[in-house]
C-alpha positions, 0 to 999 in steps of 0.5 A: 800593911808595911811589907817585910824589910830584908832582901828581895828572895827569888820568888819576889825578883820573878814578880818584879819581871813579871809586872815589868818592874825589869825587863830586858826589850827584845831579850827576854830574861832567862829563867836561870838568871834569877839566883836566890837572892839575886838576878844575873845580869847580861852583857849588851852587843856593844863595848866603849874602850875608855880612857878612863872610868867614870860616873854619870853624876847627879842629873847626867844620863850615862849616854851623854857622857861616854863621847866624853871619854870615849876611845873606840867602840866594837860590837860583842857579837861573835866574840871581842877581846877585853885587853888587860888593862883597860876600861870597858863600858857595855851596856847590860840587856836588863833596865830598872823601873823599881818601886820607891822602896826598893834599892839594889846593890850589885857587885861581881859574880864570883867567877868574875872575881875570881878573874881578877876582873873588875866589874862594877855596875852605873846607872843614869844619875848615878854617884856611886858604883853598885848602887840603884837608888831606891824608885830608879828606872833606866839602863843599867850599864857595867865597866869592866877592867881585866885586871891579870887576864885578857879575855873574850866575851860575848852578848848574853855573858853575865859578869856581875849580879844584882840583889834587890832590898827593901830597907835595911836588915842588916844583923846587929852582932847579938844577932848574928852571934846567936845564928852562928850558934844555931847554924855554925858548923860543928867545932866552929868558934865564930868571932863577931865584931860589925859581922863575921870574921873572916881569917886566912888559912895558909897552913892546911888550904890544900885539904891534906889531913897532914901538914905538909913542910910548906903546903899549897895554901894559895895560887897566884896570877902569872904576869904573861898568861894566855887569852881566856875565853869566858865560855870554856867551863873546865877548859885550861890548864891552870899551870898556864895562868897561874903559879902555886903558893906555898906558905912559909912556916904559916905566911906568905909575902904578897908582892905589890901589884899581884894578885891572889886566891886564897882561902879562908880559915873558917868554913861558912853556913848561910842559913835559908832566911839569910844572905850575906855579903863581904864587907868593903876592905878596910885600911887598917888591916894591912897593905892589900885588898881582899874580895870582888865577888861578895854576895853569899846566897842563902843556903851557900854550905848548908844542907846541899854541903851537909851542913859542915859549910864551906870556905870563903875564896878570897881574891886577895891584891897586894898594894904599894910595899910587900906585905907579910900575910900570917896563918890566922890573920883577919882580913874581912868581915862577913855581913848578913842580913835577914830575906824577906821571905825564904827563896823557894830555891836554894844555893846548891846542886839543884841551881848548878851552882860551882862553889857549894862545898869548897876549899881552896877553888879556881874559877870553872874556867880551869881544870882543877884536880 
């Protein structure tokens, strides 16, 4: 019997762990670590500053290759520093031994995005980032690349997520414009075109019921900020870190090299049988780069939000010229593919999660009013 195509619900990462298909050696895989779509991965004890980043390549075991780009390496544990700036590789506690049919994508967790820290996960054999081929068994590894902040890490610390898929069950638009319809919050006029679009809000961000002559719509990274410890939820000052943005009769000018926190416009609603993922940037929308943390778990703004959903954060980097970002303006698509099975857990409260119900939001590092 052919099983279901889709991504890989809670329940069935379990059941993975539980028949060896992952597992992580001496370091047992936590119980929180398992998402409703996807598993939490773990920093190992020991980081390789690198000149430079790399892929294994077809045929190539990523060991063989870091004495080829190796500057120094230091153990993690009692915490080390990442050095904005530079390349990192760590070694994760969790191994892959998947069946033939299933294949996985990784990308950042959304705090980590929200860092501005560029996380992606390699593997043996490996010709692309984020991406397990389908049977793949062997380590995993993630290069990291503070890109505004330094900050201090420890083993066991969990930066980036991986989503486990059988097959393909991307939503055709006629699908997708039909859940909105179902799912969509009340007042919403979802646009469909290769998934759901995704504007900027930089008139009302701030959450005010009246519009304010130039309303905060965003915050910006400061050039010269302080250490961040990854460990302290609710711990700094964001003055310290970040400056505010206000918009300019409805646009702001993103300066080259900076980078960002924005909101989107429209509030979104992940159904339970569905998950979703921020599409790659495309050229043609403009001069910058929007989203790190792309997975949306499935029941993200749904009922634990009181179905009015919630708004995407977008972690936005100006590139090479300044560029005029306007109210309303496009930047990103919204993917969603079918689940497998519903997960017997859903995004929310119950989970802890940080961002049900959000606006315009820091990480939890920060104290925010």
């Amino acid at each position: 019997m052919e099983q279901r195509r889709g991504v890989l619900p809670s329940q069935a990462i379990r059941a993975l762990i539980a028949e060896g298909r992952i597992g992580a050696g001496e370091a047992p895989i936590e119980a929180d670590q398992v998402q409703p779509a996807s598993l939490d991965l773990r920093l190992g004890g020991r980081a390789w500053r690198v000149r430079a980043s790399f892929l294994a390549g077809k045929g190539r075991r990523l060991a063989e290759r870091i004495g080829d780009f190796e500057m120094h390496s230091f153990p993690l544990e009692g915490g080390a520093v990442l050095e904005k700036g530079c390349v990192y590789l760590v070694p994760l506690m969790e191994r892959l031994d998947l069946p033939e049919d299933i294949h996985a994508v990784a990308n950042a967790k959304s705090s980590t995005g929200r860092l501005d820290i560029l996380t992606r996960l390699i593997t043996d054999d490996g010709s692309e980032f984020d991406r397990v081929a389908p049977g793949y068994a062997g380590p995993l590894y993630a290069e990291i690349c503070p890109r505004s902040f330094s900050v201090l890490v420890r083993p066991g610390m969990r930066l980036n997520q991986i989503r486990f898929r059988r097959g393909d069950a991307r939503l055709a638009d006629a699908d997708l414009l039909e859940l909105m319809r179902r799912h969509a919050p009340a007042g919403a006029q979802p646009r469909v075109d290769n998934g759901l679009a995704f504007s900027v809000d930089l008139e009302f961000a701030d959450g005010r019921a009246r519009r304010p002559v130039r309303p905060l719509v965003g915050y910006r990274a400061r050039a010269h900020a302080p250490l961040i410890d990854l460990s302290r939820v609710g711990h700094y000052d964001p003055a310290a870190f970040w400056e505010p943005v206000h918009a300019e009769e409805g646009r702001v000018v993103l300066d080259p090299g900076a980078f960002y926190i924005l909101v989107s416009r429209e509030s979104v609603v992940i159904p339970p049988d569905y998950a979703a993922e921020m599409a790659p940037y495309l050229a043609m929308v403009g001069e910058f780069r929007v989203h790190y943390a792309g997975f949306f778990d499935p029941g993200f703004g749904h009922e634990a939000a009181g179905g009015r959903g919630a708004r995407g954060v977008l972690e936005v980097r100006c590139h090479e010229v300044p560029f005029v970002l306007e109210h309303g303006q496009e930047v990103g698509r919204l993917v969603f593919e079918r689940m497998t099975d519903r997960p017997d857990r859903l995004y929310g409260a119950d989970l802890g999660s940080n961002y049900q119900g959000q606006g315009l939001r820091l990480s939890k590092h920060f104290r925010m009013p």
